[in-house]
VOKOL-557635 format. One record per residue: x, y, z of N, C-alpha, C, O in turn. Coordinates in nm, 3 decimals. Example, Ala and Ser with C-alpha at 12.3 -4.5 7.8 and 13.67 -1.06 7.14 Angstrom:
SITE,n_east,n_north,n_up,ca_east,ca_north,ca_up,c_east,c_north,c_up,o_east,o_north,o_up
SITE,1.319,-0.569,0.780,1.230,-0.450,0.780,1.320,-0.330,0.780,1.424,-0.332,0.846
SITE,1.285,-0.225,0.708,1.367,-0.106,0.714,1.290,0.003,0.787,1.341,0.114,0.804
//
This chain:
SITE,n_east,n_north,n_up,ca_east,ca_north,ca_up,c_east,c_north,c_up,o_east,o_north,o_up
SITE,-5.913,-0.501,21.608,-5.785,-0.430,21.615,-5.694,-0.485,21.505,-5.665,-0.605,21.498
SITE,-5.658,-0.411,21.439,-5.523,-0.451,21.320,-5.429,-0.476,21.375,-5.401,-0.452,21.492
SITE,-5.338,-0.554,21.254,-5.246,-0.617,21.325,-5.110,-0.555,21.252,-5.108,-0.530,21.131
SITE,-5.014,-0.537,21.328,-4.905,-0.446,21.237,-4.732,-0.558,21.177,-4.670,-0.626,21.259
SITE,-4.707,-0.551,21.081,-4.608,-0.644,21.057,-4.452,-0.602,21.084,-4.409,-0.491,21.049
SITE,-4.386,-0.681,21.137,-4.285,-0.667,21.240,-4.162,-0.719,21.121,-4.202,-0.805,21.042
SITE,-4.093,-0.697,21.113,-3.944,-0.779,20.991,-3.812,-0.744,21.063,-3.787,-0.635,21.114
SITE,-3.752,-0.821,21.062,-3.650,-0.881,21.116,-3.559,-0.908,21.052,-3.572,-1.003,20.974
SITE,-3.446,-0.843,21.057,-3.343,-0.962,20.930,-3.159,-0.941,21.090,-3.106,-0.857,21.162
SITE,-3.151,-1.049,21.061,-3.063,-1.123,21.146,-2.963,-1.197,21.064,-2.992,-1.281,20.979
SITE,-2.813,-1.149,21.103,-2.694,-1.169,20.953,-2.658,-1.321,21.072,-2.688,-1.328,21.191
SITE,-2.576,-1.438,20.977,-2.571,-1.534,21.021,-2.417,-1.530,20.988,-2.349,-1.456,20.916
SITE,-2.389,-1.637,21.067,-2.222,-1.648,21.045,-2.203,-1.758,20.958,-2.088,-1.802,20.961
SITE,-2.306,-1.833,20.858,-2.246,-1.923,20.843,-2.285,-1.941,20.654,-2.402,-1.965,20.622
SITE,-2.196,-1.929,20.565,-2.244,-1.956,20.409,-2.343,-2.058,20.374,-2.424,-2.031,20.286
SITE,-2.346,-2.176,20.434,-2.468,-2.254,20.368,-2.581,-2.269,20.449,-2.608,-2.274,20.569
SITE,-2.654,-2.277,20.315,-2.789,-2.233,20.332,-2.855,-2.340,20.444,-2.937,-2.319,20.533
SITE,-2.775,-2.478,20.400,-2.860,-2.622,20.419,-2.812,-2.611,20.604,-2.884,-2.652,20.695
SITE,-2.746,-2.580,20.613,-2.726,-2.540,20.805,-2.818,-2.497,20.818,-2.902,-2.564,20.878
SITE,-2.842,-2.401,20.785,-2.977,-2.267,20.824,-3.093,-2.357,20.838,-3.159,-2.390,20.937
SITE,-3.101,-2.397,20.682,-3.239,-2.466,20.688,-3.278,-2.592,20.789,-3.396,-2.577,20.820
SITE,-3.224,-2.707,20.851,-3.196,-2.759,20.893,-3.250,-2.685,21.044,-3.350,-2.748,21.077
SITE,-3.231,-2.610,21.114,-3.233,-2.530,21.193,-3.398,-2.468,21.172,-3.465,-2.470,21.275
SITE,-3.447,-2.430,21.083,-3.519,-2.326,21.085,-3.663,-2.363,21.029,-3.761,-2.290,21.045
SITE,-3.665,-2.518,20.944,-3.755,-2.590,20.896,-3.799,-2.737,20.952,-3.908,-2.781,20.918
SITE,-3.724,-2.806,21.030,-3.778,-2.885,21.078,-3.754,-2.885,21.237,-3.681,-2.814,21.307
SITE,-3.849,-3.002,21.273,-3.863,-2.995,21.413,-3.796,-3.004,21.513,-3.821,-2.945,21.618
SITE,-3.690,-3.090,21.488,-3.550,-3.112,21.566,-3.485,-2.986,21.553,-3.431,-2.945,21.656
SITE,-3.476,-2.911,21.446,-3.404,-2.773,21.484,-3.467,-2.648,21.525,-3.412,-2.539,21.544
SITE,-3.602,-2.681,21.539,-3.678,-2.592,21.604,-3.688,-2.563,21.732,-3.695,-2.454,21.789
SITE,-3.687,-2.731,21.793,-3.677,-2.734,21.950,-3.538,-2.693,22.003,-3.524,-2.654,22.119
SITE,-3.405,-2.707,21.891,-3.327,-2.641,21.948,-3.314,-2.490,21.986,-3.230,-2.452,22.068
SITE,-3.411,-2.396,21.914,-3.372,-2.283,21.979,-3.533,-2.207,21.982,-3.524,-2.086,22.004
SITE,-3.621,-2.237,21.971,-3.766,-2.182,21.984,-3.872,-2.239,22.080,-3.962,-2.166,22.119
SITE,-3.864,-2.369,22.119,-3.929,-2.433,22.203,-3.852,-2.522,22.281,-3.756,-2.577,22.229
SITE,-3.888,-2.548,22.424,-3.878,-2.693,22.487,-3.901,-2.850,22.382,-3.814,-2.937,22.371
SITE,-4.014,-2.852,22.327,-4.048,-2.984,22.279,-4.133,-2.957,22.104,-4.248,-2.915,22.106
SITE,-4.085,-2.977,22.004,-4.130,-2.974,21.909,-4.171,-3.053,21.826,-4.079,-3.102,21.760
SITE,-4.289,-3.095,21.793,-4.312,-3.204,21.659,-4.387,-3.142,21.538,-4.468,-3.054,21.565
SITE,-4.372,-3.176,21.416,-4.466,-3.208,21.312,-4.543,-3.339,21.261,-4.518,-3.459,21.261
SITE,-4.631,-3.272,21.224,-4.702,-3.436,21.154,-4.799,-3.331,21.025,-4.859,-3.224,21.036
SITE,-4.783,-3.388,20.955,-4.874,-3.376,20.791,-4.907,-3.235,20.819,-5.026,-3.203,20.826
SITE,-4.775,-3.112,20.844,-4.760,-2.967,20.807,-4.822,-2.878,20.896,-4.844,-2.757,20.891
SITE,-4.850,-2.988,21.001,-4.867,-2.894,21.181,-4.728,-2.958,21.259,-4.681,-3.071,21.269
SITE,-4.690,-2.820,21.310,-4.605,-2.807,21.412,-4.643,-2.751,21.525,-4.680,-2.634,21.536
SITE,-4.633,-2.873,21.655,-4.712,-2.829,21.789,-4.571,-2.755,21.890,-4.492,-2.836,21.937
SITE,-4.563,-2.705,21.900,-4.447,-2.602,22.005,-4.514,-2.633,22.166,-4.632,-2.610,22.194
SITE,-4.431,-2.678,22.245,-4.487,-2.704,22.350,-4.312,-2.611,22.451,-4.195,-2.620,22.413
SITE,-4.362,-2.535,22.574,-4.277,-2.444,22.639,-4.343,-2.501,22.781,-4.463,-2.518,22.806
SITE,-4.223,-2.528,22.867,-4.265,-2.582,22.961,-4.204,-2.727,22.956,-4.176,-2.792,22.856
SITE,-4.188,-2.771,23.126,-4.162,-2.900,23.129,-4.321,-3.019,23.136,-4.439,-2.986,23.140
SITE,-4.258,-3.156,23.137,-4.449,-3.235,23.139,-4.438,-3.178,23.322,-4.546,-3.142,23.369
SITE,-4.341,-3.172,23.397,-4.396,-3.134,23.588,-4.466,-3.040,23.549,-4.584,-3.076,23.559
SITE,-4.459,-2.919,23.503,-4.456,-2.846,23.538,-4.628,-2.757,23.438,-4.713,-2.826,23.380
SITE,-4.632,-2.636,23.446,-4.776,-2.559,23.326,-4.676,-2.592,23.202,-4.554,-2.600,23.192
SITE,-4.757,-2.605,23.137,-4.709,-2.608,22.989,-4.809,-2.535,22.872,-4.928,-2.554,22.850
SITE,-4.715,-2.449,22.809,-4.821,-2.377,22.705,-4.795,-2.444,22.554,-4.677,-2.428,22.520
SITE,-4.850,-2.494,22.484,-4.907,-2.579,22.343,-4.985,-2.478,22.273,-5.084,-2.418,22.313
SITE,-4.915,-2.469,22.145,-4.950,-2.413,22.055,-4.916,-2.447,21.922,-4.797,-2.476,21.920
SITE,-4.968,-2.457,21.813,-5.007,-2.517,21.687,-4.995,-2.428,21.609,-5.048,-2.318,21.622
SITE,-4.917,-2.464,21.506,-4.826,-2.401,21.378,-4.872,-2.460,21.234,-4.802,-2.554,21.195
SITE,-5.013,-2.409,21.121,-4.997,-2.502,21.039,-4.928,-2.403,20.905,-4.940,-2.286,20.870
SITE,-4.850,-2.526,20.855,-4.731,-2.468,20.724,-4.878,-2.462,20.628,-4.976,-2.535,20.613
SITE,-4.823,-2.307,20.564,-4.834,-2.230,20.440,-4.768,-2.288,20.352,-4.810,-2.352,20.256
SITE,-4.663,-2.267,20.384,-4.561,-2.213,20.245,-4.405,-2.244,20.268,-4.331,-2.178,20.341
SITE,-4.359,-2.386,20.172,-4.230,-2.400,20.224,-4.114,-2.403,20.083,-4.119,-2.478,19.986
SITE,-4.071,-2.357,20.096,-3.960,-2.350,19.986,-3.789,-2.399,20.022,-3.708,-2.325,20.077
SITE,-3.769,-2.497,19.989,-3.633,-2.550,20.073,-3.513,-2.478,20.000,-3.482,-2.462,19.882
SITE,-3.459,-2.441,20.127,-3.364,-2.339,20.112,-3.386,-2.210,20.101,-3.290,-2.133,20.091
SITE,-3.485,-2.174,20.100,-3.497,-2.077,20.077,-3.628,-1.952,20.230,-3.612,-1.847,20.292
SITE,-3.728,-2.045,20.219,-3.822,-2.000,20.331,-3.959,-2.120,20.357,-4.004,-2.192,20.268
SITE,-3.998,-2.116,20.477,-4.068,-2.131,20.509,-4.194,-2.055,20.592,-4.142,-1.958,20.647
SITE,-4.294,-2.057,20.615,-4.454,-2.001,20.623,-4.526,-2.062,20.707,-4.597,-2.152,20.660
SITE,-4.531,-2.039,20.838,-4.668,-2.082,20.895,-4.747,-1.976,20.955,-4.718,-1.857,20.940
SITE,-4.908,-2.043,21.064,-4.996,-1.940,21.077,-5.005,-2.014,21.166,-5.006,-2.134,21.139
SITE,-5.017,-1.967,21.311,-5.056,-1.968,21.429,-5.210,-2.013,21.413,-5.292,-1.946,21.350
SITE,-5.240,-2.128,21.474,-5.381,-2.194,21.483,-5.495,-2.075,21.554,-5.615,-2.069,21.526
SITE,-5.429,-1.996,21.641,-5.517,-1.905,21.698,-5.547,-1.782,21.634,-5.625,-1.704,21.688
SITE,-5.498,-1.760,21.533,-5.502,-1.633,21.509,-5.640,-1.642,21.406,-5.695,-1.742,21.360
SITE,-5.676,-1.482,21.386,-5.801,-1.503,21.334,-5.835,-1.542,21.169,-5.768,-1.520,21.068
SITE,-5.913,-1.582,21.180,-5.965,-1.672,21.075,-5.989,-1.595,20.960,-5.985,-1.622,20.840
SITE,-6.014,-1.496,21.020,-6.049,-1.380,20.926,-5.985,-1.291,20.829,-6.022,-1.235,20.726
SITE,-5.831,-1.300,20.924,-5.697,-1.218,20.900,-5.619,-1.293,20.823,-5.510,-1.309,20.878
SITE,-5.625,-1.349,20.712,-5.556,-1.469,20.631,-5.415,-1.410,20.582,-5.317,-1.473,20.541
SITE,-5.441,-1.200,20.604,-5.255,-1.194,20.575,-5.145,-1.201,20.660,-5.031,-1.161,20.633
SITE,-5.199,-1.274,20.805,-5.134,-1.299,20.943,-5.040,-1.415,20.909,-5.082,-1.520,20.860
SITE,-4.947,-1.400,20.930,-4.826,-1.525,20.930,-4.717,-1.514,21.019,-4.699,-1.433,21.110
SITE,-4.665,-1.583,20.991,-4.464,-1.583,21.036,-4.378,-1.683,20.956,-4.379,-1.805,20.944
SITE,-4.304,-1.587,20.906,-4.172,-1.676,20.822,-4.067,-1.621,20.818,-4.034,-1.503,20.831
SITE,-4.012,-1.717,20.798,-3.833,-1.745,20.805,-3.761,-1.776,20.679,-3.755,-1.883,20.618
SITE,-3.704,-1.654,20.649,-3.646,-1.690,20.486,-3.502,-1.639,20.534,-3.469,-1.551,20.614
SITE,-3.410,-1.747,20.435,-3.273,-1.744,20.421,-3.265,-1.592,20.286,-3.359,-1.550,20.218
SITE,-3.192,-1.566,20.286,-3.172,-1.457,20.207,-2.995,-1.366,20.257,-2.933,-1.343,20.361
SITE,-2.976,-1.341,20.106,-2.849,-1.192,20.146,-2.878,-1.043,20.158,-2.965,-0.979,20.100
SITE,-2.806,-1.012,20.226,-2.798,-0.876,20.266,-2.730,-0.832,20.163,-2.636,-0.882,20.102
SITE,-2.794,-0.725,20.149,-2.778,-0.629,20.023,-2.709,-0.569,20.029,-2.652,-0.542,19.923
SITE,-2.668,-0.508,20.145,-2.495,-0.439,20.204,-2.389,-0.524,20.198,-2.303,-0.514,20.109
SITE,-2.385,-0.628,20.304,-2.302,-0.711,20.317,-2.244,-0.867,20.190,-2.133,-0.919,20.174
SITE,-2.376,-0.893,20.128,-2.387,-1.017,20.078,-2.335,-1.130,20.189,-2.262,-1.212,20.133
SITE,-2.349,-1.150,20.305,-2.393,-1.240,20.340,-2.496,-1.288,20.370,-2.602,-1.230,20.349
SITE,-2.483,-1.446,20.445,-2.658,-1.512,20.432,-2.709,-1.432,20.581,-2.634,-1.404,20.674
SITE,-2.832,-1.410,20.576,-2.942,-1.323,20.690,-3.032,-1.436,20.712,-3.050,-1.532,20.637
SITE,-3.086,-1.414,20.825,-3.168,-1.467,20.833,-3.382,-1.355,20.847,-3.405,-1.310,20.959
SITE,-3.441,-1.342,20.790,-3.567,-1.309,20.758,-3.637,-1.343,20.803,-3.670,-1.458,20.771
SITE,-3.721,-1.266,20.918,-3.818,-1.261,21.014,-3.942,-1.144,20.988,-3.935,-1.022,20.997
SITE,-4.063,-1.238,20.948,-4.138,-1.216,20.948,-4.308,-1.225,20.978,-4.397,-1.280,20.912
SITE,-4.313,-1.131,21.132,-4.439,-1.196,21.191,-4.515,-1.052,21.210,-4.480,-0.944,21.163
SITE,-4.637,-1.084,21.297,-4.758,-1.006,21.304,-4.787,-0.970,21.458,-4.778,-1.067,21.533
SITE,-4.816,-0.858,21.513,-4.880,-0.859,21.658,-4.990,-0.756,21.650,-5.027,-0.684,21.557
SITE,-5.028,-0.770,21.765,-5.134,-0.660,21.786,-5.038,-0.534,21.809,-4.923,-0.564,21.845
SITE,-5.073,-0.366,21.791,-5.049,-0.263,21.766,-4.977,-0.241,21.889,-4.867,-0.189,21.875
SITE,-5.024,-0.277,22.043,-4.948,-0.244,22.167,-4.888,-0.368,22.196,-4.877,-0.378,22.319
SITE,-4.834,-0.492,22.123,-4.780,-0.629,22.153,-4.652,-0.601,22.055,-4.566,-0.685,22.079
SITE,-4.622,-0.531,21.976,-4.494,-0.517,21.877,-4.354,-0.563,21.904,-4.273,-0.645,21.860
SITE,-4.369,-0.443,22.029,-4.241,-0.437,22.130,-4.197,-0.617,22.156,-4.122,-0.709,22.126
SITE,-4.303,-0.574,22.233,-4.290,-0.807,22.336,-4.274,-0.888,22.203,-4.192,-0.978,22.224
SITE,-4.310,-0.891,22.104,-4.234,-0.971,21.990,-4.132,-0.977,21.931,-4.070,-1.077,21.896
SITE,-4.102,-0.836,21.910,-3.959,-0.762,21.919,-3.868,-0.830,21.997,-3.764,-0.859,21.939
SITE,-3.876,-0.857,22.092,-3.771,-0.847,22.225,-3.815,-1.027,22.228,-3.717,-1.078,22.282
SITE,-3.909,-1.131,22.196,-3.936,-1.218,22.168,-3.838,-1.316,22.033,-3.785,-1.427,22.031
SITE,-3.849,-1.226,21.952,-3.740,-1.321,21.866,-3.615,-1.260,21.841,-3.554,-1.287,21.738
SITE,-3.569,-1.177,21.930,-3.453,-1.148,21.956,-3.404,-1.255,22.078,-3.294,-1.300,22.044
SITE,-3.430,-1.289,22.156,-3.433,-1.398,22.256,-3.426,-1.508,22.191,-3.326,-1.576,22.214
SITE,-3.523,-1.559,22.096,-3.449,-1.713,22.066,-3.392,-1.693,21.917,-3.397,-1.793,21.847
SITE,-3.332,-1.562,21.853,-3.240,-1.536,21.775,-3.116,-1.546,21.854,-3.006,-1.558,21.799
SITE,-3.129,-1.544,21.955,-2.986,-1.586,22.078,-2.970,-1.664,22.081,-2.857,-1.693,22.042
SITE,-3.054,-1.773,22.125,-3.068,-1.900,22.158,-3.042,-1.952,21.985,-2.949,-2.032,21.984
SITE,-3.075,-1.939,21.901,-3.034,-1.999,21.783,-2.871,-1.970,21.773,-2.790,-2.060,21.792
SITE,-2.840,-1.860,21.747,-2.668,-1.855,21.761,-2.626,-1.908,21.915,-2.503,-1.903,21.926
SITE,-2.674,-1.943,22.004,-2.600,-1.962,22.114,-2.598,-2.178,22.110,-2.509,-2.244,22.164
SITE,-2.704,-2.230,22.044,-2.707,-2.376,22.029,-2.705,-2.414,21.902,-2.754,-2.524,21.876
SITE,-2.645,-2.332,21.794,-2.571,-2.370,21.677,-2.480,-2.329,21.599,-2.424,-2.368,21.497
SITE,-2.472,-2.178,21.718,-2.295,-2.107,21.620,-2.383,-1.988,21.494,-2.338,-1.876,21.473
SITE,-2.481,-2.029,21.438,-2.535,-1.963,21.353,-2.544,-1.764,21.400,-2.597,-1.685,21.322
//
């Protein structure tokens, strides 16, 4: 089954970039608005949802492609091996209407999963403006 690409662009309230990034590239600002518990080590990022009481779902992020300030690139450890144009990234960028800074969302689902991703990073696009103002 193909996979269909989903884009996102989300206007931010705030002019610098280095907030954003801060937020959107490393792990401490990741766990603030995408996961419970976040680490990297040598360009894997493990996302863990869930408390340790409680089920916990773990999942593994290895970086593509990072450009500071500008975007970063990873690929879901599960996804297929096969599908190498499967990703998700997060690029700072302006809006071409507005010229302010956006934020750039770009991921992959299966053809009847669109929606639930949709409605997925709109949820912790909340949670990012709701635990940093952004």
């Amino acid at each position: 089954m193909s996979k269909q690409k989903l884009e996102i662009e989300y206007p931010l309230t705030t002019k610098s970039p280095n907030i954003v990034w801060e937020q959107i590239s490393s792990a401490h600002g990741l766990e603030r608005w995408m996961a419970d518990h976040v680490t990297e080590e040598d360009g894997v990022f493990t996302f863990t949802w869930g408390e340790p009481w409680t089920e916990q779902d773990v999942r593994q992020a290895h970086l593509i492609e990072y450009v500071k300030y500008d975007h970063i690139k990873l690929k879901w450890d599960y996804d297929d091996e096969e599908d190498n144009e499967c990703y998700w990234e997060m690029r700072i960028g302006k809006s071409e209407l507005t010229h302010h800074l956006n934020l750039f969302i770009t991921d992959f689902a299966e053809d009847g999963d669109i929606d639930g991703l949709k409605i997925l990073w709109e949820s912790n696009l909340d949670r990012l403006h709701r635990a940093s103002g952004l």
